[in-house]
N, CA, C and O atoms as CSV, one atom per row, in Angstrom:
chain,resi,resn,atom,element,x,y,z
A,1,UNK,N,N,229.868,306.839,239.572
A,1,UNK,CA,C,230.112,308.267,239.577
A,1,UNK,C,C,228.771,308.995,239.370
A,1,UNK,O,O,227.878,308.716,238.570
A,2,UNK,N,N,228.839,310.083,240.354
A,2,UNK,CA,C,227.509,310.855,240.068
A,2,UNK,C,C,227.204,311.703,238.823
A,2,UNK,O,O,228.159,312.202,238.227
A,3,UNK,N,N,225.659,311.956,238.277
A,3,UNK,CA,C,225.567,312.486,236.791
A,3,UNK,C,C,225.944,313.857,237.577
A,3,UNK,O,O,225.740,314.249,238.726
A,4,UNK,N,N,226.692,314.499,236.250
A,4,UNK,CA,C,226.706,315.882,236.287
A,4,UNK,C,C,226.125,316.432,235.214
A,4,UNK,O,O,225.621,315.587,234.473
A,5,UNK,N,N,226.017,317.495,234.878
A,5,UNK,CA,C,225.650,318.691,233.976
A,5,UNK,C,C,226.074,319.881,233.603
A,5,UNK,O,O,226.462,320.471,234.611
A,6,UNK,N,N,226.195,320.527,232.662
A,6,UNK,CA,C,226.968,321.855,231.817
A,6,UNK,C,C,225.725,322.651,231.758
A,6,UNK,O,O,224.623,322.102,231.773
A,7,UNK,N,N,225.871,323.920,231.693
A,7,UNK,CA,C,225.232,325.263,231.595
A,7,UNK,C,C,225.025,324.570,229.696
A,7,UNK,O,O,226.068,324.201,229.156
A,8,UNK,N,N,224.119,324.499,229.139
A,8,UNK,CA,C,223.776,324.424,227.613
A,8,UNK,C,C,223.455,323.403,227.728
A,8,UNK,O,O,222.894,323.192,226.653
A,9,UNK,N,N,223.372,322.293,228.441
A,9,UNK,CA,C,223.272,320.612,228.312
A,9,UNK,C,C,221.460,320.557,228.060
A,9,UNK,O,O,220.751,321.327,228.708
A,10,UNK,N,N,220.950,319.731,227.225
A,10,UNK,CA,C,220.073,319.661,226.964
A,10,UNK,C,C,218.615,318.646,228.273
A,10,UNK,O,O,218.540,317.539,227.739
A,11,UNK,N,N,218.063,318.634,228.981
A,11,UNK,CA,C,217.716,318.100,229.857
A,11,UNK,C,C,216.620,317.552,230.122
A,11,UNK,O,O,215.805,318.468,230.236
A,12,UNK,N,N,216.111,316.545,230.292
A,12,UNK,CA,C,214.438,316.343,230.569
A,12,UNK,C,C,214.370,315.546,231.877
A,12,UNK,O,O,215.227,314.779,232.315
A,13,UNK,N,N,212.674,316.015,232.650
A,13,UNK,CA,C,212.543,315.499,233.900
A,13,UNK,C,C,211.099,315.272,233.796
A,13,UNK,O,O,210.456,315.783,232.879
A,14,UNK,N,N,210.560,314.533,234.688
A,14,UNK,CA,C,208.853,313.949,235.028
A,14,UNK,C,C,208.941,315.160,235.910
A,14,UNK,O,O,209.849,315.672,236.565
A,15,UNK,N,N,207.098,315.563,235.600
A,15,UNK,CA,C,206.509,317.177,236.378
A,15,UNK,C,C,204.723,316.248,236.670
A,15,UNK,O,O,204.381,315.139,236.262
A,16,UNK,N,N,204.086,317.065,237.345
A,16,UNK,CA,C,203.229,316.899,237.007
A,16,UNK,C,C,202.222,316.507,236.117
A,16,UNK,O,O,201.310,315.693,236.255
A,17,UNK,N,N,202.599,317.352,235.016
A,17,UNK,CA,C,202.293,317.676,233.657
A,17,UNK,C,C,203.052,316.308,232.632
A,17,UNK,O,O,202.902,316.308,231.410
A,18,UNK,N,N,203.536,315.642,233.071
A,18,UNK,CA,C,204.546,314.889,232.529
A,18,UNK,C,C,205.545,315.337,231.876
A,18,UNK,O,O,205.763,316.538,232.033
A,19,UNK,N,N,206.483,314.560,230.936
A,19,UNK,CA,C,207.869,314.334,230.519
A,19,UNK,C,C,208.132,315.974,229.847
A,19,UNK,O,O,207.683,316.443,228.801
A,20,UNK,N,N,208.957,316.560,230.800
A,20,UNK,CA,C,209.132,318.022,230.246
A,20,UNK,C,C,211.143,318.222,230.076
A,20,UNK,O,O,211.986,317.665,230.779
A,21,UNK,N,N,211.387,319.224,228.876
A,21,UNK,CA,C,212.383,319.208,228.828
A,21,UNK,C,C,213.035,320.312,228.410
A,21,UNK,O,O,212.310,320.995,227.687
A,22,UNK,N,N,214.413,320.885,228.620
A,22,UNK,CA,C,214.994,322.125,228.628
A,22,UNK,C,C,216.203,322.517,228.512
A,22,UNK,O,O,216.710,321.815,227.636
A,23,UNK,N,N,217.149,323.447,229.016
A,23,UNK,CA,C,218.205,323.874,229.122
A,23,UNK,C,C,218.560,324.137,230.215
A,23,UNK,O,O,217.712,324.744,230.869
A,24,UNK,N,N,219.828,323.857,230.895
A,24,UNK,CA,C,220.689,324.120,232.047
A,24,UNK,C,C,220.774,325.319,231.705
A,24,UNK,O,O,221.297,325.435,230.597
A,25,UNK,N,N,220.321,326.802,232.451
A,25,UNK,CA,C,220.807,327.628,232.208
A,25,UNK,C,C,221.869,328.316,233.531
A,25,UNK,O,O,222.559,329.317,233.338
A,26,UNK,N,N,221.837,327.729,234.570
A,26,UNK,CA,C,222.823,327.937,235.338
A,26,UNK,C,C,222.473,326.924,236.953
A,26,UNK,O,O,221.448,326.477,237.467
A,27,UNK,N,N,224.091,326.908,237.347
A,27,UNK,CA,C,224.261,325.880,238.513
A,27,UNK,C,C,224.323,326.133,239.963
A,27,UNK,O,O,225.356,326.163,240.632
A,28,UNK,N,N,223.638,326.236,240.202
A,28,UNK,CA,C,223.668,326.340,242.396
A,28,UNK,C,C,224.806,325.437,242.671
A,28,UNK,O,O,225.058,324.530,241.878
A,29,UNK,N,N,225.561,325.632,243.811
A,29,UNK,CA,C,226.571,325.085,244.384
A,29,UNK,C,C,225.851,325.604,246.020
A,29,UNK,O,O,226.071,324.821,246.944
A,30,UNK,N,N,225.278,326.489,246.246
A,30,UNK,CA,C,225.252,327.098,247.612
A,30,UNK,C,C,223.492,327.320,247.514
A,30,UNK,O,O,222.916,327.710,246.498
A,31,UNK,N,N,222.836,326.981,248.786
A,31,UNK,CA,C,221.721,327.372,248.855
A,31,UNK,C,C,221.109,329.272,248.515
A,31,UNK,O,O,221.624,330.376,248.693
A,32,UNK,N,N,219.567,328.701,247.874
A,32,UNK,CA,C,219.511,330.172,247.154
A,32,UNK,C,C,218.100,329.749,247.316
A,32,UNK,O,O,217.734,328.595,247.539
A,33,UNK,N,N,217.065,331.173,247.134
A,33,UNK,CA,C,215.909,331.357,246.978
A,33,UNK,C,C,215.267,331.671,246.382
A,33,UNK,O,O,215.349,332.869,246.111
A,34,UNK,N,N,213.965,330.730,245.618
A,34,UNK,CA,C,213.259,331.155,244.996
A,34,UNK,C,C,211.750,331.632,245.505
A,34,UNK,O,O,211.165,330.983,246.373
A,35,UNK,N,N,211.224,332.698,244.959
A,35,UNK,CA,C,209.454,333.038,245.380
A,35,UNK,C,C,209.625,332.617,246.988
A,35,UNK,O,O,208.700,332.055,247.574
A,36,UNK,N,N,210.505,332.839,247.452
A,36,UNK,CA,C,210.739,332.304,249.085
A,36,UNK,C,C,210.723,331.000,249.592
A,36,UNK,O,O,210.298,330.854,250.738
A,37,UNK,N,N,211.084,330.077,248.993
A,37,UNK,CA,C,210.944,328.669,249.324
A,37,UNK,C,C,212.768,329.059,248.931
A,37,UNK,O,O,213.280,329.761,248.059
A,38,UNK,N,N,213.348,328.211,250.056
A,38,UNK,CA,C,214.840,327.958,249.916
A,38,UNK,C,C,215.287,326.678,249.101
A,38,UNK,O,O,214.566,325.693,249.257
A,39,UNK,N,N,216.112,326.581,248.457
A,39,UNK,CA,C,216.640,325.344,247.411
A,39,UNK,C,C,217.802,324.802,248.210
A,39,UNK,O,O,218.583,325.677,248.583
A,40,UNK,N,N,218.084,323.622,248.542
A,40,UNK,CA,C,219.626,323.424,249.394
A,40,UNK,C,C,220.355,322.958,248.179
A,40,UNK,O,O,219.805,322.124,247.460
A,41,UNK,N,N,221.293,323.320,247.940
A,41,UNK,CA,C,222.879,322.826,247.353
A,41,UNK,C,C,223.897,322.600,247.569
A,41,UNK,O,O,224.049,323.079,248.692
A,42,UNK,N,N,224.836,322.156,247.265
A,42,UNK,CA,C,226.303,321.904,247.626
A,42,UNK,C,C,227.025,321.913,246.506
A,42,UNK,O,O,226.402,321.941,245.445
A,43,UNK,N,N,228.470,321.892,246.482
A,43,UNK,CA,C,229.526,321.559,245.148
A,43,UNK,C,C,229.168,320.466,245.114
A,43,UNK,O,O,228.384,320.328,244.175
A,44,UNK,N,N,229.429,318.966,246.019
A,44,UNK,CA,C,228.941,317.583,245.945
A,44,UNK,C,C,227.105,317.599,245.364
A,44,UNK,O,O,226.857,316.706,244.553
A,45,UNK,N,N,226.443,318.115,245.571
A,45,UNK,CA,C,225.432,317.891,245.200
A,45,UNK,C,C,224.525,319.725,244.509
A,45,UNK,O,O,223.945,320.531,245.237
A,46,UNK,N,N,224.684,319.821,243.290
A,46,UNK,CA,C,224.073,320.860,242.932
A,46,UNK,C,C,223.439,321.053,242.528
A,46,UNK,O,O,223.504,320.605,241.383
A,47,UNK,N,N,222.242,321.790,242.800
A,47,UNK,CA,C,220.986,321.677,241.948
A,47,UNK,C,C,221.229,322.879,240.559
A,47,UNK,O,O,221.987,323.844,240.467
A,48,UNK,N,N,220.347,322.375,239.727
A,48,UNK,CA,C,220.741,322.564,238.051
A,48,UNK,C,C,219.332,323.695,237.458
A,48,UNK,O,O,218.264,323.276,237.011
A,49,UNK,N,N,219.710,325.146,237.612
A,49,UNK,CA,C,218.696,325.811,237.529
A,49,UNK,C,C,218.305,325.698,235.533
A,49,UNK,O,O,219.203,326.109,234.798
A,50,UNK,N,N,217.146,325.213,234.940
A,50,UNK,CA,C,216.563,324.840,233.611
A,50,UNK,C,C,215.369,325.061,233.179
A,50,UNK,O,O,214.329,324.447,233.414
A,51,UNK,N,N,215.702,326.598,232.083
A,51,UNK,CA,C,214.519,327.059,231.454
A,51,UNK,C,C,213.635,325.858,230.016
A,51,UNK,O,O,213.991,325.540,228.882
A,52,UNK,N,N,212.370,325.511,230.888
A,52,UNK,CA,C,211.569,324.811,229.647
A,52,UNK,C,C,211.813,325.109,228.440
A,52,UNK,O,O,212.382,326.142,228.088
A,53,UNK,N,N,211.313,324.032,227.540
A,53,UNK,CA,C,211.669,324.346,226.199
A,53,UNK,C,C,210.281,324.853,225.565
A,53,UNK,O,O,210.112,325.350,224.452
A,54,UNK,N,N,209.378,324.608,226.523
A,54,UNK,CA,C,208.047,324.750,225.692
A,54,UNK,C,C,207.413,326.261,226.594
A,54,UNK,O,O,206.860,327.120,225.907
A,55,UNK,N,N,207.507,326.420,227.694
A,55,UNK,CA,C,206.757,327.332,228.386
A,55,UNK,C,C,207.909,328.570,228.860
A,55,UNK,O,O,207.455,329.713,228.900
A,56,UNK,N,N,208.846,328.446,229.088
A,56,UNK,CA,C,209.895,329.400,228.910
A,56,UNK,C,C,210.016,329.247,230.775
A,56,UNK,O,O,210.801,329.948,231.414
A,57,UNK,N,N,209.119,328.243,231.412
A,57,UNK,CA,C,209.319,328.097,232.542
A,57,UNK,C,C,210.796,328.068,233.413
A,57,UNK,O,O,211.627,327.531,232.681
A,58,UNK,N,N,211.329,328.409,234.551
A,58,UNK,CA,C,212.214,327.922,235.143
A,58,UNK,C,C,212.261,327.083,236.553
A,58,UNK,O,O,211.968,327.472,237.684
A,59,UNK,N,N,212.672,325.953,236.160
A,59,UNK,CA,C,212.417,324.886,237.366
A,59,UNK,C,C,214.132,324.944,238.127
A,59,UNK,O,O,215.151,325.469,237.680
A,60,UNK,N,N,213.918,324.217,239.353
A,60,UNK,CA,C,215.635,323.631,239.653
A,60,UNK,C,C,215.213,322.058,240.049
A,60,UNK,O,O,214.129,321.861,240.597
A,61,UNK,N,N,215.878,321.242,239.826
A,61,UNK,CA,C,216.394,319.797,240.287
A,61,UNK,C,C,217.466,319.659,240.188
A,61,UNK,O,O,218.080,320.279,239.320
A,62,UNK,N,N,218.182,318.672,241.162
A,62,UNK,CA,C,219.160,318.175,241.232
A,62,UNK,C,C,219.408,316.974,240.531
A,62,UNK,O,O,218.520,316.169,240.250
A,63,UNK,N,N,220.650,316.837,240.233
A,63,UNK,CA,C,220.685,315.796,239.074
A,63,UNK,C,C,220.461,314.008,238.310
A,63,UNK,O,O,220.544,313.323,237.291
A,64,UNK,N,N,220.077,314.042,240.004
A,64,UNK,CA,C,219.230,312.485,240.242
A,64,UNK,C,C,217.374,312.334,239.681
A,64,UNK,O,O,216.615,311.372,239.800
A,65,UNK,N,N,217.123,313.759,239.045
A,65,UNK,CA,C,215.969,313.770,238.722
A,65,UNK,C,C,216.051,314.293,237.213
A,65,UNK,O,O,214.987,314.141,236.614
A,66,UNK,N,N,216.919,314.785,236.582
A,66,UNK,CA,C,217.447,314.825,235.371
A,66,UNK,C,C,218.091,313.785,234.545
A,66,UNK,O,O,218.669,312.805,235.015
A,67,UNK,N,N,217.924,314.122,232.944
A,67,UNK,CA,C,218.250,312.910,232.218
A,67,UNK,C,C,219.278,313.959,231.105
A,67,UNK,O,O,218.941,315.111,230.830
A,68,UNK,N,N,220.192,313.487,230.714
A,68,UNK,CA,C,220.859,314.424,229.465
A,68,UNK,C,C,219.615,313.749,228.320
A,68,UNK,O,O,218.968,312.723,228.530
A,69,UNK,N,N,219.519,314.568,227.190
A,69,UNK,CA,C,219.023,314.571,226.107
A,69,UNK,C,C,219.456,314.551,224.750
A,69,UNK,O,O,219.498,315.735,224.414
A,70,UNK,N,N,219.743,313.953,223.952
A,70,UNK,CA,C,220.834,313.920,222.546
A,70,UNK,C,C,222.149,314.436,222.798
A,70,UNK,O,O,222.366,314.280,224.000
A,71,UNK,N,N,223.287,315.066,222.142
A,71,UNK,CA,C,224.042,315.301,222.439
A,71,UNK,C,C,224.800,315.561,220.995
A,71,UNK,O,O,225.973,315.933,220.972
């Protein structure tokens, strides 16, 4: 079964910068745009929009590049 994720779920992913980690603060189901680069999504596959915990950054990945974090 594929990972999913909750809006509050705690999250970490590999960046550049290395091992960075955050909050789900909301879920794409339907393609959307950021700074003009398009994001693709689906209900089957949604990418997981997550403000950093350290830089207040907001990234999106989908959930094959996410890890849950404590719980």
């Amino acid at each position: 079964m594929p990972k999913s994720f909750k809006i509050h779920d705690r999250v970490g992913w590999n960046s550049e910068a290395g091992r960075v980690s955050g909050t789900v603060i909301r879920i794409h189901t339907r393609d959307f745009k950021v700074n003009g680069y398009t994001h693709h999504a689906t209900p089957d596959e949604p990418q997981y929009e997550i403000k950093s915990s350290k830089t207040d950054h907001i990234a999106s990945h989908r959930a094959s590049a996410l890890a849950r974090i404590g719980d």
